[in-house]
C-alpha positions as CSV (number, residue, x, y, z in Angstrom):
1,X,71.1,-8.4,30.1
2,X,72.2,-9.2,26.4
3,X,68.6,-7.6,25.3
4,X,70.1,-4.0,26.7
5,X,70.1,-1.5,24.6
6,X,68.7,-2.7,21.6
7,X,65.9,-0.9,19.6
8,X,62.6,-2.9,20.6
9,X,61.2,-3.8,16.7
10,X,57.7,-1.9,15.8
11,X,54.9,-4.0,15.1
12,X,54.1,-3.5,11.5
13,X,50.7,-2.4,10.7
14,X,47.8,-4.5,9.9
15,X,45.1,-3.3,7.1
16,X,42.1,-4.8,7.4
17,X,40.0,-2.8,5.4
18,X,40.2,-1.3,1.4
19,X,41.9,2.1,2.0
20,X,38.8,4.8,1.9
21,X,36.4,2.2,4.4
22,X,34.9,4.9,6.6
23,X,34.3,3.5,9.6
24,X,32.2,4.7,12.6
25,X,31.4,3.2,16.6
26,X,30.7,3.7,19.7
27,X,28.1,6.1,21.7
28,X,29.0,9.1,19.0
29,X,28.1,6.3,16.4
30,X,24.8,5.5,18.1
31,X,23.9,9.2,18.4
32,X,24.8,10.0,15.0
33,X,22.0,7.3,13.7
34,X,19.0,8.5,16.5
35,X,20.1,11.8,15.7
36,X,19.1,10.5,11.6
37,X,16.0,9.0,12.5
38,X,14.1,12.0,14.8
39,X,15.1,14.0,11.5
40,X,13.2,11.9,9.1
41,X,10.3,11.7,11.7
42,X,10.4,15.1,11.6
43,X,9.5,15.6,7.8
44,X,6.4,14.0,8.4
45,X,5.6,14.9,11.7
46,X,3.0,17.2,10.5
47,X,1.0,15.0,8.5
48,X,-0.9,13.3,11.4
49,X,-4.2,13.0,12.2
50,X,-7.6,15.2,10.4
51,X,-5.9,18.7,10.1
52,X,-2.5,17.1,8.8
53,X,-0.8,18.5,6.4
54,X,0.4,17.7,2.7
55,X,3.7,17.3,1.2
56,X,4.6,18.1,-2.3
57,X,8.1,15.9,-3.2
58,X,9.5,16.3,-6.6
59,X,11.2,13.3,-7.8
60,X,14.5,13.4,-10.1
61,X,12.5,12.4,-13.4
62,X,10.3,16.0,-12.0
63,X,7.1,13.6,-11.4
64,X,4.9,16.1,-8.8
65,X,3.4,14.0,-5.7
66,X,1.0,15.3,-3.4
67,X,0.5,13.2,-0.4
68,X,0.6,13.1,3.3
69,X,0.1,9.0,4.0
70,X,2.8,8.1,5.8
71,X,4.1,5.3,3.5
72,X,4.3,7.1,0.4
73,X,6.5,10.2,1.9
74,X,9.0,7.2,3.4
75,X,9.6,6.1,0.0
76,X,10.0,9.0,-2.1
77,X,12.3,10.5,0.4
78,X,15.2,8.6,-0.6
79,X,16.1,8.2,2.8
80,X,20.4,7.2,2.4
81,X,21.4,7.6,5.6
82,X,21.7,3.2,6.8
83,X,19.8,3.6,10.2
84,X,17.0,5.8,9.4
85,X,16.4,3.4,6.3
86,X,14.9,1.2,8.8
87,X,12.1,3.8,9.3
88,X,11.2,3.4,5.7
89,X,11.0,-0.4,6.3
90,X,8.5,-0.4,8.7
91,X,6.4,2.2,6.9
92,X,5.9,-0.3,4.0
93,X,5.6,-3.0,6.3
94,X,2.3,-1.5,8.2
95,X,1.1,-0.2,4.2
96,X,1.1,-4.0,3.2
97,X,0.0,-5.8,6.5
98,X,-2.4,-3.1,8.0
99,X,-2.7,-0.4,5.4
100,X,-2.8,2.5,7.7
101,X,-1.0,3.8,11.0
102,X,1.7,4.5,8.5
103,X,2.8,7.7,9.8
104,X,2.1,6.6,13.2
105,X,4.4,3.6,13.1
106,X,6.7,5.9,12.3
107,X,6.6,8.8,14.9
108,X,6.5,6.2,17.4
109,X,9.6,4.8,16.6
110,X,11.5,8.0,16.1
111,X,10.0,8.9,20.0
112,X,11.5,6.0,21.2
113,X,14.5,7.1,19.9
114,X,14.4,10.5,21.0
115,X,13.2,9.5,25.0
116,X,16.3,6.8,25.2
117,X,18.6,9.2,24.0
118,X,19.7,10.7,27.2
119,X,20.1,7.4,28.7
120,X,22.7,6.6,26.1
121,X,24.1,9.4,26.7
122,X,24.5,8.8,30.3
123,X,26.6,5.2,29.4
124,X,23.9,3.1,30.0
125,X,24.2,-0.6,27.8
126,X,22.0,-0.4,24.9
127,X,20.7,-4.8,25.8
128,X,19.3,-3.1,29.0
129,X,17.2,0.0,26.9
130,X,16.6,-3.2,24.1
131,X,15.4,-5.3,26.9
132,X,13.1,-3.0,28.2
133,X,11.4,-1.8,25.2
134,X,10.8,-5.2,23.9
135,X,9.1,-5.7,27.8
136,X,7.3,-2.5,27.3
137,X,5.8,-4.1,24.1
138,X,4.5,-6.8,25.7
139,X,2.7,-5.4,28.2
140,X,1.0,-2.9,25.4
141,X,-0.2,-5.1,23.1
142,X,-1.5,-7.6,25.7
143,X,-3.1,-4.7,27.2
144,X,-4.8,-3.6,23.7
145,X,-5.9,-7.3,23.6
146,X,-7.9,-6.7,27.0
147,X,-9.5,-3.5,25.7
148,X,-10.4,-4.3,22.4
149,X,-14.0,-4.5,22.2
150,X,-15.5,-7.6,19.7
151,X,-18.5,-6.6,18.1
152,X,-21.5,-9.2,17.2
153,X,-20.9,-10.5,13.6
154,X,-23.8,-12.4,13.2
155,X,-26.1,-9.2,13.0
156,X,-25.6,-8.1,9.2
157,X,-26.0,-4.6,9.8
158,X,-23.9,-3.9,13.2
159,X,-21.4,-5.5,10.8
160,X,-21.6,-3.1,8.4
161,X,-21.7,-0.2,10.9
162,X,-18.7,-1.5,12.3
163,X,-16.7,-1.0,9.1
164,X,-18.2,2.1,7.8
165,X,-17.2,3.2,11.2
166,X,-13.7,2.2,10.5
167,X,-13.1,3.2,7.1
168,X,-14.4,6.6,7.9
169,X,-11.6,6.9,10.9
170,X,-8.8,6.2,8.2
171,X,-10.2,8.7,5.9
172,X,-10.3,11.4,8.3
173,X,-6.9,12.4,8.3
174,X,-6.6,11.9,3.9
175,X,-7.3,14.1,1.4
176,X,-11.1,13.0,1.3
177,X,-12.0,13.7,5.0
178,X,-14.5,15.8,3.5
179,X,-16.5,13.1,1.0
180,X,-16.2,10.6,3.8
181,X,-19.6,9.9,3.9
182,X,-19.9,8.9,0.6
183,X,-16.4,7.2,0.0
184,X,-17.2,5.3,2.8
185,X,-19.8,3.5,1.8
186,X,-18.5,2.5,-1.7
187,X,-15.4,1.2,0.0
188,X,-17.5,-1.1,2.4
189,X,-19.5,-2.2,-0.4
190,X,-16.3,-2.7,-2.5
191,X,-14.7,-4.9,0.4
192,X,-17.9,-6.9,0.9
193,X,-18.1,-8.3,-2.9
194,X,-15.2,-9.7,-2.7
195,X,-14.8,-13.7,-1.5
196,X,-14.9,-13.3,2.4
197,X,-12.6,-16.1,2.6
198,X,-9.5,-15.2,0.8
199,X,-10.5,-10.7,0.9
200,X,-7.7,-10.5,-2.2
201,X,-7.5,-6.3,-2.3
202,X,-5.9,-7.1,-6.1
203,X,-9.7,-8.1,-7.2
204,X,-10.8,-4.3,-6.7
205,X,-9.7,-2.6,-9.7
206,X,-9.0,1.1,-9.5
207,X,-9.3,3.1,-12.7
208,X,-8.5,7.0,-13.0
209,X,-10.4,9.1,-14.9
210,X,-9.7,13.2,-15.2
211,X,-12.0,15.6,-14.6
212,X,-14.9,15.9,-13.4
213,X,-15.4,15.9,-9.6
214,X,-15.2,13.6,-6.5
215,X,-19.1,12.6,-6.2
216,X,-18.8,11.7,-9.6
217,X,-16.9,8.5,-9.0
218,X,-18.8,5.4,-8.9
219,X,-18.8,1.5,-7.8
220,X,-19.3,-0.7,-10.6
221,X,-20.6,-4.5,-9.7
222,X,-18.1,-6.3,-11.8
223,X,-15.2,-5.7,-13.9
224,X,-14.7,-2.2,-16.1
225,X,-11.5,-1.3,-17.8
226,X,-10.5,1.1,-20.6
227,X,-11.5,0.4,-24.4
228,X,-8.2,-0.9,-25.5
229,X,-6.3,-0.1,-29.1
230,X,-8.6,-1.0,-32.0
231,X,-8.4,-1.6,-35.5
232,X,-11.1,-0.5,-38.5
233,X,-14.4,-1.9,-38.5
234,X,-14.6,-1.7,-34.3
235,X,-17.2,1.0,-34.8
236,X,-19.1,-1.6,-36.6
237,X,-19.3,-3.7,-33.5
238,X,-22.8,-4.2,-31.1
239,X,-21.4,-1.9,-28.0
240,X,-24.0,-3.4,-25.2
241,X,-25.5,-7.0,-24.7
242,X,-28.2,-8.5,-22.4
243,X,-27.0,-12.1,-21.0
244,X,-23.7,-12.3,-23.2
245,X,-21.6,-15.5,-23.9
246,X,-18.2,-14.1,-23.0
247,X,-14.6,-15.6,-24.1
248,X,-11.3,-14.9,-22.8
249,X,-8.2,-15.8,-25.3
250,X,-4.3,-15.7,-24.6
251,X,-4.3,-16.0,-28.6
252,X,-3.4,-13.7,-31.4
253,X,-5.4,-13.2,-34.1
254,X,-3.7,-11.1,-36.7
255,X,-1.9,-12.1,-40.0
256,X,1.9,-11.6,-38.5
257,X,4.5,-13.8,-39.3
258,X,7.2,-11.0,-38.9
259,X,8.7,-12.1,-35.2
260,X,9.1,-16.0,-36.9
261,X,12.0,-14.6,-38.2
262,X,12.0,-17.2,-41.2
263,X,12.8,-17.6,-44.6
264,X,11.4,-19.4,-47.3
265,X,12.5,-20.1,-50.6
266,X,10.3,-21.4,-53.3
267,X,10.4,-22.0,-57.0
268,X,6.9,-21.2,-58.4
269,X,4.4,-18.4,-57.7
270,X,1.9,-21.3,-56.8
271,X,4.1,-22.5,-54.1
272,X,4.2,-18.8,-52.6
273,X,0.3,-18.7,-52.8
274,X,0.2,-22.2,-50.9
275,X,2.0,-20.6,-48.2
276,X,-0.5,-17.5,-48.3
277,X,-3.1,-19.7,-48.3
278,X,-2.1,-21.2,-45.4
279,X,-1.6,-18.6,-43.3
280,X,-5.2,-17.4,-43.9
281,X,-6.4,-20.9,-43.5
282,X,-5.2,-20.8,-39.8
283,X,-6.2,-17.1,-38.9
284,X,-9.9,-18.3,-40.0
285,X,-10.0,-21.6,-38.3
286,X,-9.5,-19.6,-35.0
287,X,-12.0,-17.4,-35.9
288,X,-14.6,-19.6,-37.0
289,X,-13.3,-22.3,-33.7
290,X,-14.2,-18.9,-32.0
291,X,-17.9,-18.2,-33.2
292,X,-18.6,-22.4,-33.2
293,X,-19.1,-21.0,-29.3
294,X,-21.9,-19.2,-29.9
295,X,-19.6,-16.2,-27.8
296,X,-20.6,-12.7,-29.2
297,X,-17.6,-11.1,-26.4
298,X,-14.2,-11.7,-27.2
299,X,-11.3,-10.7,-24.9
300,X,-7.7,-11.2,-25.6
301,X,-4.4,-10.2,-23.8
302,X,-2.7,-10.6,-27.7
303,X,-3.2,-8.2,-30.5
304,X,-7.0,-8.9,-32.4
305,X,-6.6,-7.7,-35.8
306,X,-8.1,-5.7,-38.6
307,X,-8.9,-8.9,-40.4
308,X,-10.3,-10.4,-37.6
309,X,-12.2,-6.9,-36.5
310,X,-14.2,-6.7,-39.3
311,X,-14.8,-10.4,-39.1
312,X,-16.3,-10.4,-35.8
313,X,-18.3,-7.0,-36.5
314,X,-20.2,-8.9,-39.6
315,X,-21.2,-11.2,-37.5
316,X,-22.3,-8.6,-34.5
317,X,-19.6,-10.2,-32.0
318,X,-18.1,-7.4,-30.1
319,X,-14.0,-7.8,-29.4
320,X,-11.2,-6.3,-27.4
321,X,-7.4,-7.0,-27.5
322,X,-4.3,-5.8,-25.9
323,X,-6.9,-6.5,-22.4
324,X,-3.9,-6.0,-19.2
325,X,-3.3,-9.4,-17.4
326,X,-5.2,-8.0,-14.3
327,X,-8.5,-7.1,-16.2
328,X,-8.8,-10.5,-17.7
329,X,-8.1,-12.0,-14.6
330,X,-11.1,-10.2,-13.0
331,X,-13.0,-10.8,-16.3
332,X,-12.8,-14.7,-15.4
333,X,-13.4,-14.3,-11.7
334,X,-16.8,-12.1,-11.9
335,X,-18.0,-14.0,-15.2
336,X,-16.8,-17.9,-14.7
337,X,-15.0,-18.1,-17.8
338,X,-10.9,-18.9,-18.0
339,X,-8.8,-17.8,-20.4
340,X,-7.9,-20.2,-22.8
341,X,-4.7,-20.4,-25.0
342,X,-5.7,-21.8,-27.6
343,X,-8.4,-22.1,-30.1
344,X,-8.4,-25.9,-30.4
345,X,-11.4,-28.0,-28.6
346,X,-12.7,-24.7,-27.3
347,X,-16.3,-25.0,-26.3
348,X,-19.5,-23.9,-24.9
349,X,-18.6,-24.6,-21.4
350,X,-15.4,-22.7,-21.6
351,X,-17.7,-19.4,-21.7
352,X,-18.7,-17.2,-18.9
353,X,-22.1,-14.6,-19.0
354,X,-23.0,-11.6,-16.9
355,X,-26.2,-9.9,-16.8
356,X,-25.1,-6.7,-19.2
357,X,-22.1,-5.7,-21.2
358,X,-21.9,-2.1,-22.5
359,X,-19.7,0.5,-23.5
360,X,-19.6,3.3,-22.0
361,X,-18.5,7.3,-22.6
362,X,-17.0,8.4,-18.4
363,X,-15.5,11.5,-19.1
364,X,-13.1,12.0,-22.1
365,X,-12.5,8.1,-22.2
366,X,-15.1,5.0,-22.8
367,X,-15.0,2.1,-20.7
368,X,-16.2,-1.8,-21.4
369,X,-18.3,-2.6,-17.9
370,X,-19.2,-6.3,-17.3
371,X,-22.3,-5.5,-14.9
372,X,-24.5,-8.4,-13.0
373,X,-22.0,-10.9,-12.5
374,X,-23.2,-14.1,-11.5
375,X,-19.9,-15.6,-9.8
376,X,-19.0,-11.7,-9.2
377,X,-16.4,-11.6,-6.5
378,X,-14.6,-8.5,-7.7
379,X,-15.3,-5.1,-8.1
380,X,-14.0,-2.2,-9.8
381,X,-14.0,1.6,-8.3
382,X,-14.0,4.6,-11.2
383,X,-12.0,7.5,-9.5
384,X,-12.8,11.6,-10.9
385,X,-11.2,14.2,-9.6
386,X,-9.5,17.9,-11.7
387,X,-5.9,17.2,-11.2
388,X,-4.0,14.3,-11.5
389,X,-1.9,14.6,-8.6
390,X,-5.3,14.8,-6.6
391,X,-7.1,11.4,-8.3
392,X,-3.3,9.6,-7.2
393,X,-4.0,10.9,-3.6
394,X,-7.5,9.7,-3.5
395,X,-6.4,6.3,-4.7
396,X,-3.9,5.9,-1.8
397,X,-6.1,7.2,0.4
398,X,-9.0,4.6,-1.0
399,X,-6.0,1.7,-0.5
400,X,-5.9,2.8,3.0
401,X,-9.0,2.2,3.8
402,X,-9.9,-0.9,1.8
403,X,-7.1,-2.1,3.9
404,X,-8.5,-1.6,6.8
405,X,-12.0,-2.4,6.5
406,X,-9.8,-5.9,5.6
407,X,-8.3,-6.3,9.2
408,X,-11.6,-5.2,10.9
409,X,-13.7,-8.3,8.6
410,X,-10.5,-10.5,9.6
411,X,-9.6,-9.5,13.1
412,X,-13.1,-8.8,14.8
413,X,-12.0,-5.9,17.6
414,X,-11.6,-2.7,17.6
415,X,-10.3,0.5,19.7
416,X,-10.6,4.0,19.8
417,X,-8.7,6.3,17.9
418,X,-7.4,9.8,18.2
419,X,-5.2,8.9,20.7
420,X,-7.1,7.7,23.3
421,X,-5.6,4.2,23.5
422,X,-2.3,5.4,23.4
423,X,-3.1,7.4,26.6
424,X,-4.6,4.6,28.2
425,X,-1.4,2.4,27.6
426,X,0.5,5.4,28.6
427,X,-0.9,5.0,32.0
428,X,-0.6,1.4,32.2
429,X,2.9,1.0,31.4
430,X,3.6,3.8,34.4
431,X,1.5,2.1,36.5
432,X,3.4,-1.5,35.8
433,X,6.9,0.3,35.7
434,X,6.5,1.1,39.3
435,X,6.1,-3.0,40.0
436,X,9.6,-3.1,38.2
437,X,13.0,-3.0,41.0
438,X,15.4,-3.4,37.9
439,X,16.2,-0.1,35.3
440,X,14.1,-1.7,32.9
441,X,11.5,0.6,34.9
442,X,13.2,3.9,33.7
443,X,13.0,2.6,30.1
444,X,9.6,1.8,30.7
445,X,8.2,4.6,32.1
446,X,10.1,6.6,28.7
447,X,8.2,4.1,26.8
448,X,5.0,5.3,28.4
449,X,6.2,9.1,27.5
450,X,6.7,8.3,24.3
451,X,3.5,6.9,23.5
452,X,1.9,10.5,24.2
453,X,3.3,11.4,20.9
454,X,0.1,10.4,18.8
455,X,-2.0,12.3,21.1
456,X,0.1,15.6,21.5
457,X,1.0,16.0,17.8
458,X,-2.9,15.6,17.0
459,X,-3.3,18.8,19.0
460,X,-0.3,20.3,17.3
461,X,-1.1,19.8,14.1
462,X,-4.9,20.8,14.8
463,X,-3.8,24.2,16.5
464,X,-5.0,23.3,20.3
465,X,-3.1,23.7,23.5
466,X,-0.5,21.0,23.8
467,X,0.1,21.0,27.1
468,X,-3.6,21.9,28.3
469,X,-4.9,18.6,26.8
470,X,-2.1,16.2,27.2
471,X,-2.9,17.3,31.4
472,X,-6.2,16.7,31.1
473,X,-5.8,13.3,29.4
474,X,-3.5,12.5,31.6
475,X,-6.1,13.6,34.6
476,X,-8.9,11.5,32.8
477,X,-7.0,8.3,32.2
478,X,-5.7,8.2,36.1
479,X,-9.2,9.1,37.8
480,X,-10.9,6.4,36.7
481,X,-9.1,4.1,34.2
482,X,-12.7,2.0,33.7
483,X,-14.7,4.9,32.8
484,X,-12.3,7.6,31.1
485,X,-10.0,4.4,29.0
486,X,-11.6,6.1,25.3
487,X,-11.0,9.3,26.0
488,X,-9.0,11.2,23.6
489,X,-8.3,14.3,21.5
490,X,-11.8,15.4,19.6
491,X,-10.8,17.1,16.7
492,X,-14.1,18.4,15.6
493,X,-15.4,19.7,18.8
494,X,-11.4,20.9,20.1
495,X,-11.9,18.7,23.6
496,X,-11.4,16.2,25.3
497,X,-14.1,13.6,24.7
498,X,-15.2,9.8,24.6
499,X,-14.2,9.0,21.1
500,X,-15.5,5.4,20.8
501,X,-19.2,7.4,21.5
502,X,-18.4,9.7,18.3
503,X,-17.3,5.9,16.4
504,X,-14.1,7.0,15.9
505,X,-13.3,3.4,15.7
506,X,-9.8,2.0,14.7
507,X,-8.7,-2.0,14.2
508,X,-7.1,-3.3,17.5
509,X,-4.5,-5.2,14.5
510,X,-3.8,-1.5,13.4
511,X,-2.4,-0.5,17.1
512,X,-1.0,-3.6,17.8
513,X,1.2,-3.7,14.5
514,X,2.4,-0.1,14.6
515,X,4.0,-0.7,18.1
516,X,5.4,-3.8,17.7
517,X,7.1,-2.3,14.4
518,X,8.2,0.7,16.1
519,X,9.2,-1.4,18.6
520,X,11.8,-3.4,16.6
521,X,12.5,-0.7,14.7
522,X,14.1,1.0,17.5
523,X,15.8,-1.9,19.0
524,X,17.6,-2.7,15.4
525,X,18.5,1.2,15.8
526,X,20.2,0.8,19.2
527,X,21.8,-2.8,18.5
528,X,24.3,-0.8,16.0
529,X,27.4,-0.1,17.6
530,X,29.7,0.1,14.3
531,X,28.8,1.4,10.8
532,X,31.1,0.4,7.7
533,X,30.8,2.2,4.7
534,X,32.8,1.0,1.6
535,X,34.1,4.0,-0.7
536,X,32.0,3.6,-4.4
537,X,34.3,2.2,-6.9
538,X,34.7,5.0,-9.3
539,X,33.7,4.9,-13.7
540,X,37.5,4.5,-15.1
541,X,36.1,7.0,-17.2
542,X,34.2,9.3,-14.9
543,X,37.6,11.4,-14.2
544,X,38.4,11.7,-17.8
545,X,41.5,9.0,-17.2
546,X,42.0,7.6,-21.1
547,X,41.3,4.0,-21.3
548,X,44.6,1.7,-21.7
549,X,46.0,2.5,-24.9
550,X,44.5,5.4,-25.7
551,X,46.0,8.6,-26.6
């Protein structure tokens, strides 16, 4: 009774966070980010498939980009919204494992998304939709594993076939659908130099050159690279050689002691001509340790003089400095030489040789081609084209593809594109949801709808009858899973056809990536229940305050 009538005391308030935190949670929370992702799927929604379109993004520096892979629209979005970052993540991701899908990887996920949506709407736990997805997954990809059909690698050409085949599916949805034929076989040819073993992309070299027109582009069997800076007396210089003795130097050789930084004093002009004397001494002793080789190519990453220019030109040795790291590195692999740092004890041995060495006018520009390569396990692709914004495209578009020829040498299966083993999946995840008594079979059975997306935004973008073929897919796939599992959406023809008849061949790794990426993707999305977003701390300056003391 002696607690009657007193004033109960407040609990004070506890501040957890820096006054300005915005926090978010809950279902509205969890909207809010699906809601962000199905926006940024729909910005590239309509660059799928052969009649995809382009987009033309304008960075903040006003660099123009023309592009529709998948990858490179994720990044110069500038995505800021936390969840639908995630979308960008697994865009790079399939770029650097698979190299194409890209767009694909990303439509998936978003579909995900968007089919769940109603069931978090209606309260149900986002571990049960998490759950089921990753279940859904499973089945999929071990399903692709069954289908995937190995083709004989012994036979030299059904190799080859095989990846023509499958470069010539990645190309048909870029901007060079239309020289497929002959990019095609420059890619495969391109992929095939290089050590089968290791298949390191970085040894094809890529150089741009405006102007002239697609078909002029060629392959060169070695190493080729832009004529660097040079000094007088380069015209002097032999610009082609049968069987050369080449040399690659990290070494500079040029009369410049101004980054030493140092002082010397002396007393007598003798003692100032010693030091002279010396410095030419050494610049000569290289040169002369250089020509003891009997080389008559000299590469270097450092500056190569005038002096030394017009050294090497009177003795008919051609040079080159200011060579990039990466064309000196493919310099050594396709001619057996290593670069050396130093002039000291360099040798004979130390020397590599291809069968020619010329310079060469392409376009406005000349080029130093190493041709014939004994040890040649590197390539380099010369890219024309009228705008530059067109020659970038057709590099990513190459990229794709080299990539992908890659998985098909590494993972030996392939499936058929154009959506046909999405719809086959489609109907095999219904078929297995129906095995399921738990609510994992709702989510599965969205899963199964969602993978129609490749297949129905094909025909979209293409100008068909969504709903026509989608049914009769649908039809095909259920009447007899055995004969009609390749059938998908024939761009060329506008039907419903066998695509792995018309080679429109795909990696199985390709398939298998993109949905276990989309996969995750989504399941990161719906395992947010809270976002926390600090306020930016603010320039002193930026609101014109006056620093401490100031007037």
């Amino acid at each position: 009774m002696a607690g009657r009538g007193q004033v109960p005391m407040m609990q004070p308030q506890v501040i957890v966070l820096k006054e300005g935190t915005d926090t978010s949670q809950g279902v509205p929370q969890l909207l809010s980010n699906i809601s962000a992702c199905l926006a940024v799927c729909d910005t590239i929604r309509t660059t799928l498939g052969p009649r995809g379109m382009d987009k033309l993004i304008v960075d903040g520096q006003g660099r123009v980009t023309i592009s529709n892979d998948g990858a490179t629209i994720m990044k110069l979005l500038d995505v800021v919204q936390p969840a639908a970052r995630t979308l960008v993540d697994i865009a790079r991701a399939q770029d650097a494992e698979v190299g194409d899908g890209t767009t694909s990887v990303v439509l998936l996920a978003g579909e995900l998304l968007k089919e769940v949506k109603e069931f978090v709407e209606e309260g149900v736990s986002s571990q049960v939709i998490i759950r089921g997805f990753r279940r859904a997954a499973e089945l999929a990809i071990e399903r692709i594993e069954q289908l995937a059909v190995s083709v004989d690698r012994t036979d030299a050409g059904e190799t080859r076939a095989l990846l023509e085949k499958c470069a010539a599916t990645s190309m048909n949805s870029k901007l060079i659908g239309s020289q497929k034929e002959f990019f095609t076989k420059m890619v495969v040819d391109a992929v095939l130099r290089l050590d089968q073993d290791q298949l390191n992309e970085d040894m094809i070299g890529i150089k741009k050159i405006p102007g002239g027109a697609m078909q002029d582009s060629l392959l060169v069997d070695g190493v080729a690279f832009k004529k660097s800076f040079s000094y007088a007396g380069f015209e002097q210089q032999p610009k082609a050689f049968d069987a050369p003795r080449i040399v690659c130097l990290n070494v500079e050789l040029e009369l410049k002691a101004e980054k030493d930084n140092a002082e010397v004093r002396v007393d007598r002009v003798a003692d100032y001509q010693a030091i002279v004397d010396a410095e030419w001494k050494i610049i000569f002793d290289k040169l002369d340790a250089i020509m003891a080789t009997g080389a008559n190519v000299v590469l270097s990453r450092l500056p190569i003089g005038d002096l030394a220019t017009q050294y090497f030109a009177d003795r008919n040795v051609f040079c080159a400095g200011r060579v990039s790291k990466d064309d000196l590195d493919r310099v050594c692999e396709a001619t057996g030489c290593r670069t050396q740092s130093t002039t000291t004890d360099l040798t004979a041995t130390h020397l590599g040789t291809c069968e020619r060495f010329e310079e060469r006018q392409i376009g406005g520009q000349r080029f130093n081609m190493f041709r014939g390569c004994p040890q040649a396990k590197t390539c380099t692709i010369v890219l024309r084209g009228g705008a530059e914004q067109f020659i970038d495209e057709v590099e990513r578009s190459l990229h794709d593809s080299i990539m992908v020829v890659r998985r098909a040498i590494k993972s030996h299966a392939v499936v058929a594109g154009g959506g046909a083993i999405e719809m086959e999946l489609s109907r095999y995840l219904r078929e297995s949801a129906r095995r399921i008594e738990e609510k994992q079979q709702l989510v599965i059975t969205a899963v199964a709808k969602a993978l129609e997306v490749i297949p129905r935004q094909l025909c979209e973008n293409a100008g068909f009858d969504t709903t026509d073929f989608i049914t009769q897919l649908r039809a095909r796939h259920a009447q007899d899973p055995d004969r009609y599992r390749w059938y998908g959406v024939d761009i060329e023809e506008e039907a419903v056809a066998d695509l792995f008849q018309k080679f429109v061949w795909e990696p199985a790794l390709v398939k298998i990536n993109a949905i276990a990426s989309a996969t995750e993707a989504a399941c990161l999305v719906l395992s947010v229940d809270e976002t926390v977003s600090s306020q930016k701390s603010q320039d002193p300056m930026a609101a014109g305050r006056p620093m401490p003391g100031g007037r």
